[in-house]
N, C-alpha and C positions, 0 to 999 in steps of 0.2 A: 504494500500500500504506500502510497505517497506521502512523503513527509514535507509535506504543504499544510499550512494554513487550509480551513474547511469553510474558511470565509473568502479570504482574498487570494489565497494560492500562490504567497509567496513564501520563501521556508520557515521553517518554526526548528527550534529545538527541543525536543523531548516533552510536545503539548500540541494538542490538536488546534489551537487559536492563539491567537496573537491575542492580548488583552484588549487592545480597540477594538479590531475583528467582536470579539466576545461582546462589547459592551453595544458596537455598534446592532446587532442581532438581537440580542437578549437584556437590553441593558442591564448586565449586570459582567464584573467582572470575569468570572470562571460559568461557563457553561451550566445549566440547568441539566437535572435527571430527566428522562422521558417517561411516563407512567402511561406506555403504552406495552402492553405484552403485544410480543412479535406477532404468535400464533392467531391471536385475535382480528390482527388488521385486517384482515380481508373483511371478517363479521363487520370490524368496525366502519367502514368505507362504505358495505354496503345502508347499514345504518343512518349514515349521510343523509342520502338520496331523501331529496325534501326539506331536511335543513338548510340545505347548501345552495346557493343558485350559480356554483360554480359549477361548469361541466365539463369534461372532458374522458379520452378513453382510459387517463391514469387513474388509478384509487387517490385519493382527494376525503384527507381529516381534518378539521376544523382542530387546534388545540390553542389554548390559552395557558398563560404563565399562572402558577399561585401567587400568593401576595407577598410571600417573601422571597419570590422571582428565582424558588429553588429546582421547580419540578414544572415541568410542561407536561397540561393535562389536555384531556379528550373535552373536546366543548360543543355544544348543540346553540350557546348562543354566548354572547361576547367573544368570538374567538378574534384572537390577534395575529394568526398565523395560519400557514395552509402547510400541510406536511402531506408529502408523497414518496408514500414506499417505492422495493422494488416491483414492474411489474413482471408478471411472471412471463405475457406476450414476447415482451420489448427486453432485450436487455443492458441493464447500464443505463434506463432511463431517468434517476437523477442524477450521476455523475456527468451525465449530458446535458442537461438541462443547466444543472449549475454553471458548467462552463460556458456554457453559448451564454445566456444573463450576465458572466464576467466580462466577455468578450462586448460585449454591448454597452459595457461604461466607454471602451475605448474608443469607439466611434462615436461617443455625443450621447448617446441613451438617459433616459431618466430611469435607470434601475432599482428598486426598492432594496433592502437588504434581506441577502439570504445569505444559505448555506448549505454544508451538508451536516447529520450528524450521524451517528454510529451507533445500532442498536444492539440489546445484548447478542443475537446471534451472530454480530462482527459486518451485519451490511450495513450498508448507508443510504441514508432516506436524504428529501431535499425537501426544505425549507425556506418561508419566503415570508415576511411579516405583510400583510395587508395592508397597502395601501389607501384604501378607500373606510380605514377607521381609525379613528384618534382617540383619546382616554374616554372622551363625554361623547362622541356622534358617530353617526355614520353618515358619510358624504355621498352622494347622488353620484353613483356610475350608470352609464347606458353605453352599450355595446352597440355594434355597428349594425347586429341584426336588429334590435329595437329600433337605431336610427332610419334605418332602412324598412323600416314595418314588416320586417319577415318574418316568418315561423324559423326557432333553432333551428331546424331539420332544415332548414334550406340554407346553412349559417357558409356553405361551400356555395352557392349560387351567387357572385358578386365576380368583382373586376379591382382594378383599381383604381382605372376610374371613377367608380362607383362612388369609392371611400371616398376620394377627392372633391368630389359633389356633396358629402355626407361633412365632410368638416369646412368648405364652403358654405354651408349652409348652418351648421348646428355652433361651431368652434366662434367664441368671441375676439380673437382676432385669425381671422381665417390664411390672411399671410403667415403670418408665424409655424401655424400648427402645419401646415400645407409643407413648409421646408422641414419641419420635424420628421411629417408622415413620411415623406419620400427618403427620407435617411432611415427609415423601419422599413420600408419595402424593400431597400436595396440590401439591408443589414441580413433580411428574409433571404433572399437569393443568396448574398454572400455564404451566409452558412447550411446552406442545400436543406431549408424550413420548407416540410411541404404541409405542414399544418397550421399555416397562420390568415385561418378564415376569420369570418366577420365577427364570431364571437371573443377573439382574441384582441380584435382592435376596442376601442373606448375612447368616449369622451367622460373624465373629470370636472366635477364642479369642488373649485376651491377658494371661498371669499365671494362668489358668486361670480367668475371666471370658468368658462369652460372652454377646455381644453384639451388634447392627448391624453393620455393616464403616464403614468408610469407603464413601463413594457412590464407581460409577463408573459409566459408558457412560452417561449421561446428553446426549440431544438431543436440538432439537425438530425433532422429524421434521415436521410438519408445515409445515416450509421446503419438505422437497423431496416430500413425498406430503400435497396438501392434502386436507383435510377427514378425513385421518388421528387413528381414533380408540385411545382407553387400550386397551390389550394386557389388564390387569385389569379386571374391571367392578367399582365400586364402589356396594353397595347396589343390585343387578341392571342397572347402566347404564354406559354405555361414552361419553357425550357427553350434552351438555347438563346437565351436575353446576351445579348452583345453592344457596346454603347450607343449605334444608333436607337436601339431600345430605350433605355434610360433618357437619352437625351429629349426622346419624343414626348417620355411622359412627364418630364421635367415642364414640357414645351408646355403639356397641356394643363397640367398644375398651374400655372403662372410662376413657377420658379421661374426668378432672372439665371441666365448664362452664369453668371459670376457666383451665386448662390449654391448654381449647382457645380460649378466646377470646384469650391470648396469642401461640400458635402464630398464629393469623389475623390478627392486627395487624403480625408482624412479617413479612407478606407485603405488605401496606400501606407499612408503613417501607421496604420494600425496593425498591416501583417504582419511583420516579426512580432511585433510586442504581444500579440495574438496567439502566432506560432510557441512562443515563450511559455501563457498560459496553458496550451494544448499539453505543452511538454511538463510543466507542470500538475497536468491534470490527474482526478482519479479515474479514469479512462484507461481500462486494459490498453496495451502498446500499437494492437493492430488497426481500435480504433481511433489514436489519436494520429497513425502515420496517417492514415486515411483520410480525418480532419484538415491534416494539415496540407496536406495536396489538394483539398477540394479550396481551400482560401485561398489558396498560391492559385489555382488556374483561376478563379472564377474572380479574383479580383482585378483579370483583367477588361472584364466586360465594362469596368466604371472610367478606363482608359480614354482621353480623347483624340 
């Protein structure tokens, strides 16, 4: 196992966190116990279903901290955290997960804090505190299928242009959010995401500001379903996006040239440091050589 940091993935000496890492997560110094028995999670996940209006094909706990911020419990309501075991499908789906979310500060990303942690049977779950709640509320998120008056089940039926019209329309300053989105679409491609439908996009209301959320459920699925293509078609295509690509939908965005030619370099700046992460990773060897060749080719689709 890697002896990284389980927050930020750079080395640690003889401790699974860095003290910041630790407080930035968990606010508290040294890591909390989990008072989740392993054997159970399945039971408990499915249990969810209903509390939760989170959805996706991972098993998905709701847990919350106790008050003296010792032990992370199972929660049906105030939960401050989403925790995702292994699943049995996929696998290496939160060691994946975490690192693509890492990867995603380096590009400009609003990333919430997460992690991994380590249960007694020696795997490791991923963790993510919830953005859309604070000590006293819960803040108004809507997803791109709500925006879009879809049914979840159709949350694959969109485009990207779609989204583009969806935060022209809903987003309080729609400039802004519009060069945000299109640095998440590209970030999607970059890391061979081919699950990043409509229910994964959002608009944030904060101070009465709406706007992008923070990223979440970000993977490269193309670890464990190869030649898996984008969930959105960008500019009527689902694979093989090459810069005329980007640049068109840049065009139709209303990103300026100079907007978008920033947003693309800073996916440049980002490959070794990226590469570094991967190598970092807790990602068995064969999938991070793999990771790390799909970022090397495919960042040059953002080339002008």
């Amino acid at each position: 196992m890697s002896d990284a940091c389980r927050v930020c993935l750079a080395p640690v000496d003889g401790t699974a966190y860095h003290r910041a890492c630790s407080l930035e997560l968990f606010d508290a110094p040294t890591p909390p116990t989990i008072e989740v028995e392993v054997a159970k999670l399945h039971t408990l996940a499915l249990a969810m279903v209903g509390h939760t209006s989170i959805s996706g094909v991972q098993k998905k706990i709701s847990l919350r901290l106790d008050s003296d911020r010792h032990t992370l419990q199972v929660a049906t309501s105030g939960a401050r955290y989403i925790f995702k075991p292994q699943a049995q499908t996929f696998p290496h789906l939160p060691e994946n997960e975490h690192l693509t979310m890492r990867m995603a500060k380096l590009v400009g990303l609003e990333v919430p804090p997460c992690g991994l942690v380590q249960l007694a049977d020696g795997s490791l779950a991923y963790l993510v505190r919830r953005f859309d709640r604070t000590a006293t509320a819960k803040l108004a998120l809507e997803d791109f299928c709500q925006l879009a008056e879809k049914s979840p089940k159709d949350k694959y039926e969109g485009s990207a242009e779609l989204c583009f019209k969806l935060v022209a329309r809903f987003a309080s300053e729609p400039g802004i959010e519009k060069a945000k989105l299109l640095r998440l679409l590209m970030f999607t491609w970059w890391t061979g995401n081919g699950d990043m439908h409509l229910k994964n996009l959002s608009l944030l209301t904060r101070d009465g500001v709406h706007a992008l959320s923070p990223v979440y459920d970000l993977l490269c699925t193309r670890l464990v379903i190869p030649g898996d293509q984008l969930a959105l078609s960008v500019v009527g295509k689902k694979d093989r996006l090459g810069p005329a690509a980007w640049r068109a939908l840049a065009e139709y965005a209303g990103v300026p040239p100079k907007a978008f030619a920033r947003i693309a370099a800073a996916f440049t700046a980002a490959l070794e440091p990226a590469a570094g992460l991967v190598g970092q990773s807790f990602l068995p060897a064969e999938m991070r050589e793999e990771y790390v060749a799909l970022l090397r080719e495919r960042v040059k689709s953002f080339a002008s």
